[in-house]
Structures are given as structure tokens and as C-alpha cells.
C-alpha positions in Angstrom: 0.0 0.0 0.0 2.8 2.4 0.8 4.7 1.9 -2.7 0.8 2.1 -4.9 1.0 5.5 -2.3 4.4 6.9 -3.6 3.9 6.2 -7.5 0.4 8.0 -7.6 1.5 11.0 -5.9 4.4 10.9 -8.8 1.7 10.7 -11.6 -0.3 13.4 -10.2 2.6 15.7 -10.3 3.6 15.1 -13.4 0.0 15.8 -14.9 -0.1 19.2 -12.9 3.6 20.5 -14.1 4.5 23.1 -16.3 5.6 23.3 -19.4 8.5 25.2 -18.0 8.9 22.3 -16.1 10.4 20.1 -19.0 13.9 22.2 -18.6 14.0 21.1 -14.8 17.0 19.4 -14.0 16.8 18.6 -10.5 13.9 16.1 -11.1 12.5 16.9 -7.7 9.1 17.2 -6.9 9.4 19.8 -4.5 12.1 21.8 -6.1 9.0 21.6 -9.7 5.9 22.8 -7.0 8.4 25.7 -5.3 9.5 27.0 -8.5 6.3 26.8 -10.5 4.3 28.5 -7.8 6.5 31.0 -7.0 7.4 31.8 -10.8 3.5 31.9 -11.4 3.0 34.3 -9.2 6.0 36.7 -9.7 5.5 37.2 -13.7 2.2 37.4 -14.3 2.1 40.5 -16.4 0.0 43.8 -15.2 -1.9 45.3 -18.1 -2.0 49.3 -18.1 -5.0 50.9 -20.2 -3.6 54.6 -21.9 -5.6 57.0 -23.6 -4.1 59.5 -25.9 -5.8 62.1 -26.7 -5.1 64.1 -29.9 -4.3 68.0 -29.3 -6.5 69.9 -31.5 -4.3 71.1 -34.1 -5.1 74.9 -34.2 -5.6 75.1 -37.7 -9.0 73.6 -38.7 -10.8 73.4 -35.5 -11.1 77.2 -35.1 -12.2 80.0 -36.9 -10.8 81.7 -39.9 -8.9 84.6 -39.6 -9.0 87.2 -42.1 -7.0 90.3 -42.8 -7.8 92.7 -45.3 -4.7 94.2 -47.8 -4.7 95.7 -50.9 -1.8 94.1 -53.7 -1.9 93.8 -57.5 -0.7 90.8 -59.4 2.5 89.8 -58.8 3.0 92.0 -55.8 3.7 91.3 -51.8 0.5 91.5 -49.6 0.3 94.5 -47.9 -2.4 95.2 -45.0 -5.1 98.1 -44.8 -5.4 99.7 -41.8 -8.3 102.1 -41.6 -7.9 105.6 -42.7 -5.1 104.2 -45.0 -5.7 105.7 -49.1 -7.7 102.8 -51.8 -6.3 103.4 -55.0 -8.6 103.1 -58.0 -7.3 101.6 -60.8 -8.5 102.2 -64.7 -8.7 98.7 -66.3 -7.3 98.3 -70.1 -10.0 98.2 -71.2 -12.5 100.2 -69.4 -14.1 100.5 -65.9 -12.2 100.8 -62.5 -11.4 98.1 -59.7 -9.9 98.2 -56.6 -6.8 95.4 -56.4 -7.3 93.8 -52.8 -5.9 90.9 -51.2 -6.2 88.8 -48.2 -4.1 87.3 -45.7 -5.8 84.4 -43.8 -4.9 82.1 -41.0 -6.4 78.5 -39.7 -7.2 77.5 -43.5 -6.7 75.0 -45.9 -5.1 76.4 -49.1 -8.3 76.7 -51.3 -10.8 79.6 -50.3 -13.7 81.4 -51.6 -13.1 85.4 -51.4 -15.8 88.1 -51.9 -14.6 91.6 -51.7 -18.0 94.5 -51.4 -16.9 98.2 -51.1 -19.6 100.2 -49.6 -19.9 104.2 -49.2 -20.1 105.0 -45.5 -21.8 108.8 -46.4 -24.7 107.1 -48.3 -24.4 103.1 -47.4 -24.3 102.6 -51.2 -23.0 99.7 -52.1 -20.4 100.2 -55.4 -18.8 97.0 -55.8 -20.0 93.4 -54.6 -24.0 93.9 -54.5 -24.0 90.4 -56.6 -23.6 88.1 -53.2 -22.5 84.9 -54.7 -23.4 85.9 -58.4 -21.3 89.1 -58.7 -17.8 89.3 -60.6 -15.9 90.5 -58.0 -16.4 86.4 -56.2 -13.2 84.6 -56.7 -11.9 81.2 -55.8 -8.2 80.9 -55.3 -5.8 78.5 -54.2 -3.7 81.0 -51.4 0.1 81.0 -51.2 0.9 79.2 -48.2 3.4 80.1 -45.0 6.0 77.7 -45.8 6.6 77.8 -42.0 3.1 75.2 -42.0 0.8 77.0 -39.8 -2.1 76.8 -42.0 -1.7 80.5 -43.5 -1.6 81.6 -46.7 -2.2 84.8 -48.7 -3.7 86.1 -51.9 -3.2 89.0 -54.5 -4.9 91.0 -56.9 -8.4 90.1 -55.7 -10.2 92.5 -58.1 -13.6 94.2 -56.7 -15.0 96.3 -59.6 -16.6 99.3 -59.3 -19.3 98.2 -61.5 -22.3 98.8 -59.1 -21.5 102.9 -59.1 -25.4 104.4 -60.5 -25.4 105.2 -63.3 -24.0 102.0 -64.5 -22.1 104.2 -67.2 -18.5 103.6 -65.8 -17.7 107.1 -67.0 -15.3 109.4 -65.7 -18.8 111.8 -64.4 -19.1 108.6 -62.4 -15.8 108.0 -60.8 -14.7 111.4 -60.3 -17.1 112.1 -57.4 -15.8 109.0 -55.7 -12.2 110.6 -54.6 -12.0 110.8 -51.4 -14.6 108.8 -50.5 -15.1 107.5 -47.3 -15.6 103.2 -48.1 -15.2 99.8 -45.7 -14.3 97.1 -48.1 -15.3 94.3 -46.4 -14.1 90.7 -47.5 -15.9 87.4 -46.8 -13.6 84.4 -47.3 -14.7 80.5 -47.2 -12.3 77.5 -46.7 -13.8 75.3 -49.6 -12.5 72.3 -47.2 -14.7 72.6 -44.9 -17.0 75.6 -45.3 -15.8 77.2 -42.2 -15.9 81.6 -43.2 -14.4 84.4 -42.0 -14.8 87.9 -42.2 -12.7 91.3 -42.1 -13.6 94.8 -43.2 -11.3 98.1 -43.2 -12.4 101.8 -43.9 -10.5 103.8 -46.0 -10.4 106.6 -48.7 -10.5 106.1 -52.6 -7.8 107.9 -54.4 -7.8 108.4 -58.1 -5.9 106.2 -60.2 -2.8 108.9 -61.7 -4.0 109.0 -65.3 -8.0 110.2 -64.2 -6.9 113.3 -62.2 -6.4 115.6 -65.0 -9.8 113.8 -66.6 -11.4 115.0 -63.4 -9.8 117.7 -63.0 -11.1 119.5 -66.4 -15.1 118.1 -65.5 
């Protein structure tokens, strides 16, 4: 009874070892249960739960910012503070438009820009009275900060004074205009995401150089 004892207590810890056990040397059955149990015990692994949160990114996840500037073609934006002169400019081939520009921050690089000139003295609106339909409405693909903080600028964004009454575009129409007191106002739409922004700056129009001896002899 004693030795059927001994070889069944062998069995049953040879079912219950390891796998780890197989690399056991010692063959003892003590040294197996110490070392399994305590080896158990000491490595299981802790699992840890993280959560990272993205920063929002300051670009697209808050409102457009617009400033207004006025810039032909080809030429560095330059800003419009108010009180600053609006040069007029006398097209090639007929009528007069203001070149204005924008400078916008937080935006992808394709926009929507619609200059409107209004006449503080009379709340006339000379450029811009289209909305969405008039020719001054632009879409433009801005010159980017190469620096990468979602800015970018553009140039020679014509509003045309082509809502002065009469509709004539004559010099009797644009003479009476210098020294006006206007806002331009622009409204400017990421074409991303549709998110717009809006600036406006009041300033005085100025004759464009060949006009003022037209004017002058009115």
C-alpha cells in the first residue's frame, strides 16, 4: 500500500507540471511545485490601459482669420489699416477696380473670397451687390506660409466698381468718388470645410494717376 502510495503522488505531479517544467534538471518534486508556484506568481504581467488624446491642431478646429490688404498681381501683400488711401485703378480696357488681397490664418489652401466696397456717407454699395453671383467672387488657391501654420495669402483680388449708379463707368461717375469715405469688407470661405471668415477696413479712394487731369477739367 505504501509503494501504490508513492507512484500515484508521482503521476499526479507530473500531470499538474509546467511546461516550464520540462527544462527542470533537479527532477525533484518539491524543487518543480516551489519553482512553478512561485514563478507563477512573480511574472504574471500587469496590463496598463492609456488614452491619448489628440491636441486639437489649431488650424482647422477654429475660426478663420482674415486680414484685409490691398496688392496687384504679382506683388507682396500688404495690409489696410483704416484711414489708410484705396487706389482706383482704370482697367485696359475700361471701368475701374480696386486690387485687394487677403491674408488668412487657420485655412486650408483653397478659399472662396468676396470683396464689397460700400460708401459710409450714403451706405451705397459700389462693388460686390452680386452676393455669390457678382464678378468680384473669386476662388483661389492662397500662397501658403511655408513655415506650416495653415496661413496663406492672396493677390490682386479685383472688386470692380461696377455697381456705381449710373451703370455708365464714365469718368462723371468715378470722379465724385475721390476721397470717399468706403469699408471694403471681405468674406472668405475654406472650400474644405466651409468654415468663413470675415474682415472689413475703412479707407479713402484715391484716383488712379492718369483720371486726375480727366477729373480735374469736369
Amino acid at each position: 500500500m505504501r509503494w501504490s502510495t508513492v507512484v500515484w503522488l508521482g503521476l499526479a505531479a507530473c500531470s499538474t507540471a509546467s511546461p516550464d517544467d520540462k527544462g527542470d534538471e533537479t527532477g525533484s518534486l518539491d524543487g518543480d511545485a516551489d519553482t512553478d508556484a512561485d514563478s507563477d506568481a512573480d511574472t504574471d504581467p500587469t496590463t496598463t490601459t492609456t488614452t491619448t488624446t489628440t491636441p486639437p491642431t489649431g488650424c482647422y478646429d477654429v475660426p478663420l482669420v482674415v486680414s484685409g490688404g490691398y496688392a496687384p498681381p504679382n506683388t507682396p501683400f500688404a495690409a489696410l489699416a483704416d484711414g489708410d488711401p484705396i487706389p482706383m485703378t482704370h482697367g485696359p480696357q475700361g471701368g475701374w477696380h480696386i486690387e485687394t488681397a487677403v491674408s488668412v490664418d487657420a485655412t486650408h489652401d483653397t478659399v472662396k473670397v468676396l470683396p464689397t466696397i460700400t460708401v459710409v456717407a450714403t451706405g451705397q454699395v459700389i462693388s460686390g451687390a452680386g452676393g455669390e453671383s457678382d464678378a468680384n467672387r473669386a476662388l483661389v488657391v492662397l500662397t501658403m506660409d511655408p513655415s506650416g501654420d495653415c496661413s496663406g495669402e492672396a493677390v490682386g483680388l479685383r472688386a470692380y466698381l461696377d455697381d456705381v449708379i449710373p451703370e455708365t463707368e464714365s469718368e462723371v461717375d468715378i470722379c465724385p468718388l475721390s476721397g470717399a469715405e468706403v469699408t471694403v469688407s471681405w468674406e472668405v470661405t475654406d472650400l474644405s470645410d466651409l468654415r468663413v471668415g470675415q474682415t472689413s477696413v475703412t479707407g479713402f479712394l484715391q484716383l488712379d494717376p492718369m483720371d486726375i487731369a480727366p477729373c480735374d477739367a469736369l
